[in-house]
C-alpha positions as CSV (number, residue, x, y, z in Angstrom):
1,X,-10.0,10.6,-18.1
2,X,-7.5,13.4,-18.9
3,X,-3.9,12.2,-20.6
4,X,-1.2,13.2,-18.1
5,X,0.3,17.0,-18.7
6,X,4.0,17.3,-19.3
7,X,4.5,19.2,-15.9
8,X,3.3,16.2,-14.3
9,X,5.5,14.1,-16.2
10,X,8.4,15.7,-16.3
11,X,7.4,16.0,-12.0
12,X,7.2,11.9,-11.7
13,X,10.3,11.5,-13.7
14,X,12.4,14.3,-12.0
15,X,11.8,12.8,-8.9
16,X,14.0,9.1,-9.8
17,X,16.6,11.4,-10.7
18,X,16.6,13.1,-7.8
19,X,16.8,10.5,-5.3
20,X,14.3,11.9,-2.8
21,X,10.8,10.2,-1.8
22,X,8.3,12.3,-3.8
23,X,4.2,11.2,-2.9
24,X,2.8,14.4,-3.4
25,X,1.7,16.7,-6.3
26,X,0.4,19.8,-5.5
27,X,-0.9,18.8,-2.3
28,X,-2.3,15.7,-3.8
29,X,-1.4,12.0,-4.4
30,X,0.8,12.0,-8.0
31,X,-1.6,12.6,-10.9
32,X,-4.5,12.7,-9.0
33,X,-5.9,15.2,-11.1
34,X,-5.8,13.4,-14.1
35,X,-7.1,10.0,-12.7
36,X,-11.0,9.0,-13.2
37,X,-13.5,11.3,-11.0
38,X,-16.4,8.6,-11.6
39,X,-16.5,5.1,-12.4
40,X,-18.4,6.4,-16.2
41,X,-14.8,7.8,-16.8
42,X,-13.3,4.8,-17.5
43,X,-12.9,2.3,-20.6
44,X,-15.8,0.3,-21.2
45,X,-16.3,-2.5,-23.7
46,X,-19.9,-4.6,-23.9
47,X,-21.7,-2.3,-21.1
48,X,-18.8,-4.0,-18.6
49,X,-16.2,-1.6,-17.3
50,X,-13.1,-2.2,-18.6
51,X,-9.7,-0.3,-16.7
52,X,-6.5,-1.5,-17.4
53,X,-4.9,-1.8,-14.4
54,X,-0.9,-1.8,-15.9
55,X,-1.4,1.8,-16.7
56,X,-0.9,3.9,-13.9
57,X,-3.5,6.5,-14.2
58,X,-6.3,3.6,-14.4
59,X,-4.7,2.0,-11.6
60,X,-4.6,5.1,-9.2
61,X,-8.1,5.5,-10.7
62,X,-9.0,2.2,-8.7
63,X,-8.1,4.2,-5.5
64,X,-10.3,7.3,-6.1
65,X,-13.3,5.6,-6.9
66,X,-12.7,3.5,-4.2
67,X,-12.1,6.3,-1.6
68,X,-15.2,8.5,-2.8
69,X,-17.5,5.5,-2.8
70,X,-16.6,4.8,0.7
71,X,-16.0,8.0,2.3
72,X,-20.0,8.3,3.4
73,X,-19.5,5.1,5.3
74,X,-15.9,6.5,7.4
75,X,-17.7,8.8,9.5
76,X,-16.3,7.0,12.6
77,X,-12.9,7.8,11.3
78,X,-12.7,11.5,12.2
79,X,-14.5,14.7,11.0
80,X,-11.5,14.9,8.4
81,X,-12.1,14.4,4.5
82,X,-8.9,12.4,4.6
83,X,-9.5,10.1,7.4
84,X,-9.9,7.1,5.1
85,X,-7.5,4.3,5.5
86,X,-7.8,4.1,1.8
87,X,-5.6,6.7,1.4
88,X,-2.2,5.1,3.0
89,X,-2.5,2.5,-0.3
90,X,-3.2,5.1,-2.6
91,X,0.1,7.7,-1.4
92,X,2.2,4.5,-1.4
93,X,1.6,3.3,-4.9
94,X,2.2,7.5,-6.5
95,X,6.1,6.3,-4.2
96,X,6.3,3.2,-6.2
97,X,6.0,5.6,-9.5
98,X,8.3,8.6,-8.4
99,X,10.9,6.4,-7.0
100,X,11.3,3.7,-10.6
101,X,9.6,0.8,-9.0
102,X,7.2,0.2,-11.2
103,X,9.8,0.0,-14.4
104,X,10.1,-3.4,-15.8
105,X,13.5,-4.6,-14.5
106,X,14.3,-6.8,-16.9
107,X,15.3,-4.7,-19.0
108,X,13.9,-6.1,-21.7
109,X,11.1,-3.4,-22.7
110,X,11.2,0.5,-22.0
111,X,7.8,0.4,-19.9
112,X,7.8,2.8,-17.3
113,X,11.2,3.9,-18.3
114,X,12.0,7.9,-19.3
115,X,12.5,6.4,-22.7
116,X,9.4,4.3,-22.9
117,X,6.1,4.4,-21.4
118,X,6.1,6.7,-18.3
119,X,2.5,5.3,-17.1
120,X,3.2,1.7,-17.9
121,X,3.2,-0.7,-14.7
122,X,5.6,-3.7,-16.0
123,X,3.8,-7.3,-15.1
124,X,7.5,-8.2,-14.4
125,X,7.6,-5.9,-11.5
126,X,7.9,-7.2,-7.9
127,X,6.1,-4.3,-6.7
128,X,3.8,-3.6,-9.5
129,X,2.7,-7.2,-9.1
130,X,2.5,-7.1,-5.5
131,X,0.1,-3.5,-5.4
132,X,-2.1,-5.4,-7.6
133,X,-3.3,-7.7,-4.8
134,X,-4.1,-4.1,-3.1
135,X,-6.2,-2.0,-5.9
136,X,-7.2,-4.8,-8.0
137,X,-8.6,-6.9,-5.4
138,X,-10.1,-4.7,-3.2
139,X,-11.8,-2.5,-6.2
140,X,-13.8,-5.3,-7.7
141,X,-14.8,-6.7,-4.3
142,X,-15.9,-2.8,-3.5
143,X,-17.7,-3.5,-7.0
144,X,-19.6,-6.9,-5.9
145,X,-20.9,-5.4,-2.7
146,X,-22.5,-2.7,-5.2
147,X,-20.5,0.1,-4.2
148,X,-20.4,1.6,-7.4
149,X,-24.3,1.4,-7.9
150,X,-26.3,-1.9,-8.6
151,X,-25.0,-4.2,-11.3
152,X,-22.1,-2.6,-12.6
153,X,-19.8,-5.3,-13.8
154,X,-16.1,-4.9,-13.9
155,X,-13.0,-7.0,-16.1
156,X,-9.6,-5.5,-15.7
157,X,-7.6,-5.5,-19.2
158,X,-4.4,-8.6,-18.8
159,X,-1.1,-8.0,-19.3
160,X,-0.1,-8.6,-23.0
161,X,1.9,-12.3,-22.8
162,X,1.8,-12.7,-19.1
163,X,-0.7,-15.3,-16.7
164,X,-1.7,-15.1,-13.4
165,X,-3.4,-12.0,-12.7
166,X,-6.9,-12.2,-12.3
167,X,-9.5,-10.2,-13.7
168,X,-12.9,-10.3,-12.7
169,X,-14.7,-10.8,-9.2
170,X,-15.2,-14.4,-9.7
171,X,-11.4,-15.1,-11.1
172,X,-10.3,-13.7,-8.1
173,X,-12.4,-15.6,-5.7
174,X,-11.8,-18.4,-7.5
175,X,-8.0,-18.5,-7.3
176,X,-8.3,-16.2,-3.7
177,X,-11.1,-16.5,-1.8
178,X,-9.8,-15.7,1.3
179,X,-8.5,-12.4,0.0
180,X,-11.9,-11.7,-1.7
181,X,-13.8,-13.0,1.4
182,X,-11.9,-10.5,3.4
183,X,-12.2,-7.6,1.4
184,X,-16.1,-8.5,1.2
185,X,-16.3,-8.4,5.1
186,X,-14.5,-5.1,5.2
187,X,-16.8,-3.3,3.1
188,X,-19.8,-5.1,4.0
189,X,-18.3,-4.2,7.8
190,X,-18.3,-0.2,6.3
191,X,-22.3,-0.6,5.5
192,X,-23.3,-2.2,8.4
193,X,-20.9,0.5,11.0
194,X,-23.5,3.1,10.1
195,X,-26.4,1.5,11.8
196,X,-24.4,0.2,14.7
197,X,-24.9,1.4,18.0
198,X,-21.2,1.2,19.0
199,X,-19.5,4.3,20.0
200,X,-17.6,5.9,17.1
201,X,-14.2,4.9,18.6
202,X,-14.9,1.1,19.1
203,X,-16.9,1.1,15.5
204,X,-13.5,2.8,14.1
205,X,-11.4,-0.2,15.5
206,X,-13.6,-2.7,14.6
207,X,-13.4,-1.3,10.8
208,X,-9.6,-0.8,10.7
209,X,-9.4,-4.6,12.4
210,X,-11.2,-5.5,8.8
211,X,-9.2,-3.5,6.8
212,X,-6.7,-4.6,8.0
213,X,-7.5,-9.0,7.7
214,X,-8.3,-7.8,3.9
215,X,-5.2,-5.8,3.3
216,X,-2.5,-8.1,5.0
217,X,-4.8,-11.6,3.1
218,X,-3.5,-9.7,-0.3
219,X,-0.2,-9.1,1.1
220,X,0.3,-12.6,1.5
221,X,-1.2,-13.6,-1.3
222,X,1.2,-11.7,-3.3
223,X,3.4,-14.2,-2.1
224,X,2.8,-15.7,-5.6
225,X,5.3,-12.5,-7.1
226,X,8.3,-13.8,-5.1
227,X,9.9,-15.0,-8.3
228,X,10.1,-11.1,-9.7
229,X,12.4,-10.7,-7.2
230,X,15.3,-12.4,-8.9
231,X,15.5,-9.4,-11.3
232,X,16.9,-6.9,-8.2
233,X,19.7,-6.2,-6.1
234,X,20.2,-8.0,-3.0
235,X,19.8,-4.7,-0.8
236,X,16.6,-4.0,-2.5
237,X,14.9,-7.6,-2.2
238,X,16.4,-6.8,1.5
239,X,14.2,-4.3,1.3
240,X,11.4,-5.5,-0.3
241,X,11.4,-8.0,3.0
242,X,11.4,-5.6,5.8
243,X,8.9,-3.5,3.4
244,X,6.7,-6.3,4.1
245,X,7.4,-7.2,7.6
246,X,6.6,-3.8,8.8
247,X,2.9,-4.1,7.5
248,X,2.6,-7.2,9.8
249,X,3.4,-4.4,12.9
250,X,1.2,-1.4,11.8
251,X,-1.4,-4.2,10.7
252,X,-1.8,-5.6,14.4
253,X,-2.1,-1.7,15.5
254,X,-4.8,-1.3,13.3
255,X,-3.2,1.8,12.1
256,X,-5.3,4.6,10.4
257,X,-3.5,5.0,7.5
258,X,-5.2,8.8,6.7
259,X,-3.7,10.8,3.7
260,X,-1.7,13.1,6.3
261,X,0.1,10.4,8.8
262,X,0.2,8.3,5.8
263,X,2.4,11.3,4.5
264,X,4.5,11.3,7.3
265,X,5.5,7.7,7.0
266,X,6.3,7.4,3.2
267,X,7.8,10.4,2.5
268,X,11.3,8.6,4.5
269,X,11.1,5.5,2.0
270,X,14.0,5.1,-0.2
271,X,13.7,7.6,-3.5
272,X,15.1,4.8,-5.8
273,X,15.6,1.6,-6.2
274,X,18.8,0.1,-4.4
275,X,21.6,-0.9,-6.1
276,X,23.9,-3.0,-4.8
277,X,26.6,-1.7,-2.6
278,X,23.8,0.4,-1.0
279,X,24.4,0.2,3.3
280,X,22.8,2.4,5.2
281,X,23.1,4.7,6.9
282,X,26.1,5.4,4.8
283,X,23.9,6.0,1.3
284,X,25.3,9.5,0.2
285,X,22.7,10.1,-2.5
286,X,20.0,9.4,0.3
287,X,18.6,12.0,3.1
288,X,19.3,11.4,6.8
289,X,15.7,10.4,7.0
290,X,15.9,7.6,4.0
291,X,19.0,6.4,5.5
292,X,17.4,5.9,9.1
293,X,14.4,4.3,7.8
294,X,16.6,2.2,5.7
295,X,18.5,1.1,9.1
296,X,15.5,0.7,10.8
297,X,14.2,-1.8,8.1
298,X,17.7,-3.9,8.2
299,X,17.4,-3.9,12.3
300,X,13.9,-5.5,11.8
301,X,15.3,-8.0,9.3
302,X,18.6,-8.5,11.9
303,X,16.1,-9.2,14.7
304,X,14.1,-11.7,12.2
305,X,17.2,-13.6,11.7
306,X,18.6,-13.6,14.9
307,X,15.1,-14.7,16.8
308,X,12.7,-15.9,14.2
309,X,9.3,-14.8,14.0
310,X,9.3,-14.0,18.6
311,X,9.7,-10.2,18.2
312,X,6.4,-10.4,15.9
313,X,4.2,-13.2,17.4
314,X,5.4,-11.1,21.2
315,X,4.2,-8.0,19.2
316,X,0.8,-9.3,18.2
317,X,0.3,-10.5,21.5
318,X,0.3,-6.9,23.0
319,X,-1.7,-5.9,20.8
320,X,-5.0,-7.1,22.8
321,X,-6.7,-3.8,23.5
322,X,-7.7,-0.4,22.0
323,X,-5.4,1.1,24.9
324,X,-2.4,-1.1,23.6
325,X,-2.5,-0.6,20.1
326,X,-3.0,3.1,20.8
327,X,0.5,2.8,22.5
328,X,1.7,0.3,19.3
329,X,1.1,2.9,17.0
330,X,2.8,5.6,18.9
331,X,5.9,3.2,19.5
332,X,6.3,2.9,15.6
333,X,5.8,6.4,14.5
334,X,9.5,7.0,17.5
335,X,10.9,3.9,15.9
336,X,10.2,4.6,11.9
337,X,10.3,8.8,12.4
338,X,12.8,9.6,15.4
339,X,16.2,9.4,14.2
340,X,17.0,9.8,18.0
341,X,15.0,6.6,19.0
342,X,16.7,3.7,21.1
343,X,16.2,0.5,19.3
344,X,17.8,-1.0,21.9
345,X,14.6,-0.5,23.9
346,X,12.1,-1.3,21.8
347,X,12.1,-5.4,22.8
348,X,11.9,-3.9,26.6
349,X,8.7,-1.8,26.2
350,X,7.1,-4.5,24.1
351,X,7.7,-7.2,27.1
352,X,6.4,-4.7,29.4
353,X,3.0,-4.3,27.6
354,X,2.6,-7.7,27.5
355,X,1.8,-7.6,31.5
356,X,-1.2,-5.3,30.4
357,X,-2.7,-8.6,28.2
């Protein structure tokens, strides 16, 4: 694995200065070109392959291999080489880089700071501890079900001084199961679509319904980083929140989170971390677009607060056909994307697709 260029550096550090969402280099996720291109490419110790996960480049490694050792098995996903729904995961972790939020917000160490480290992932970050549950996790389950060839064995390096990250397959179904079970059914799901004699649309939603149980299982067992939250501002733990909620809605859509509509809904996320004092959509360092989405998110989190969980549980209970969640999807993309969108209506439409169920 190549060491990062100064271009690209100087690119992923740029970008927190300049207070503007950036997921992209050259076309491609951030660093993707310097990231492992096969699984031999990374550390190994004793014959067992050894990445360390709190560096980014071995940790956006996790999503390449994972991508190209499941791409034969995404034919149902389109005729595109970027259909995977690997791909939303991967773009969103190069945001947490460019945008600081994988800096250790203590303050008590340099890593991932201009001054420090630029490719450390802090253990003390809320989101660096969170994406773990989503490229740990599912890599060494993808390595269980032998996706990266028969008896390859895989320990992820700990965090110097810090518990409660797993390591190793069984560490993880030891103190998860349910997440590795998940992840297990998803890509033994993947194997199993390409004798099935479904029709490539109803094989697709059957996979993204998988995906999906796996991806939101890790969310919530990233519960277990709540306590990292203490080191932020209140707008950006605000954040952090409605970051979350809105998974549970694109979840129950089975959204196909491919590279390009993936694109399309990250690059409006907030460039930097919030500080407090931060109200949108009145954040004058901030685009139009990262103020909306930003007013979006604290309308979700009004709506939470004002009628509990009935928005979501009315949401999920739309969401009982291929037809419906087709219209789910689209419904999000005018909510998240169109500046010009009634929120107003968005309860209305979701009561009248519930007469569809």
């Amino acid at each position: 694995m190549q060491r990062p260029t100064a271009s690209c550096l100087i690119l992923a550090l740029a970008a927190s200065v300049a207070y503007s969402a950036v997921i992209l280099d050259n076309g491609a996720p951030i660093m993707w070109a310097q990231t492992a291109a096969q699984v031999s490419d990374l550390p190994v110790q004793n014959d067992i392959v050894s990445p360390d996960p709190w560096n980014f480049l071995h940790r956006m490694s996790l999503y390449r291999l994972m991508i190209a050792a499941t791409d034969p098995f995404m034919g149902s996903m389109g005729t595109g080489a970027t259909d995977s729904p690997l791909w939303g995961l991967t773009l969103q972790f190069g945001w947490m880089l460019t945008s600081g939020r994988l800096a250790d917000p203590t303050g008590a160490t340099t890593c991932g700071l201009q001054t420090g480290d630029t490719m450390c992932i802090s253990p003390q970050s809320w989101w660096g501890c969170v994406n773990h549950f989503v490229s740990v996790l599912p890599f060494l389950s993808a390595a269980q079900q032998g996706f990266f060839g028969q008896g390859v064995q895989v320990q992820m390096l700990a965090p110097e001084g810090t518990e409660g990250y797993c390591t190793t397959y069984a560490d993880c179904a030891t103190n998860h199961a349910d997440v590795m079970a998940k992840w297990d059914a998803f890509y033994q799901g993947l194997k199993a679509s390409t004798d099935s004699p479904l029709p490539d649309n109803e094989k697709k939603d059957a996979i993204l319904g998988l995906y999906w149980d796996a991806h939101m299982a890790s969310l919530h067992a990233a519960s277990a980083c709540s306590a990292k939250q203490s080191q932020y501002s209140t707008p950006e733990v605000d954040f952090a929140s409605s970051w979350l909620n809105s998974a549970e809605y694109l979840s129950v859509t089975n959204f196909q989170s491919a590279f390009d509509k993936s694109v399309v809904f990250l690059t409006p996320l907030p460039g930097r971390i919030l500080q407090e004092g931060d109200s949108a959509p009145n954040i004058p360092d901030m685009t139009p677009e990262e103020n909306h989405t930003l007013s979006v998110f604290s309308w979700m989190k009004t709506m939470r607060s004002l009628l509990g969980g009935t928005v979501l549980r009315m949401w999920r209970s739309t969401m009982c056909s291929v037809a419906n969640r087709e219209k789910g999807r689209e419904m999000l993309e005018k909510l998240l994307l169109n500046m010009d969108f009634d929120k107003g209506t968005f309860l209305s439409i979701i009561s009248g697709m519930a007469t569809g169920c």
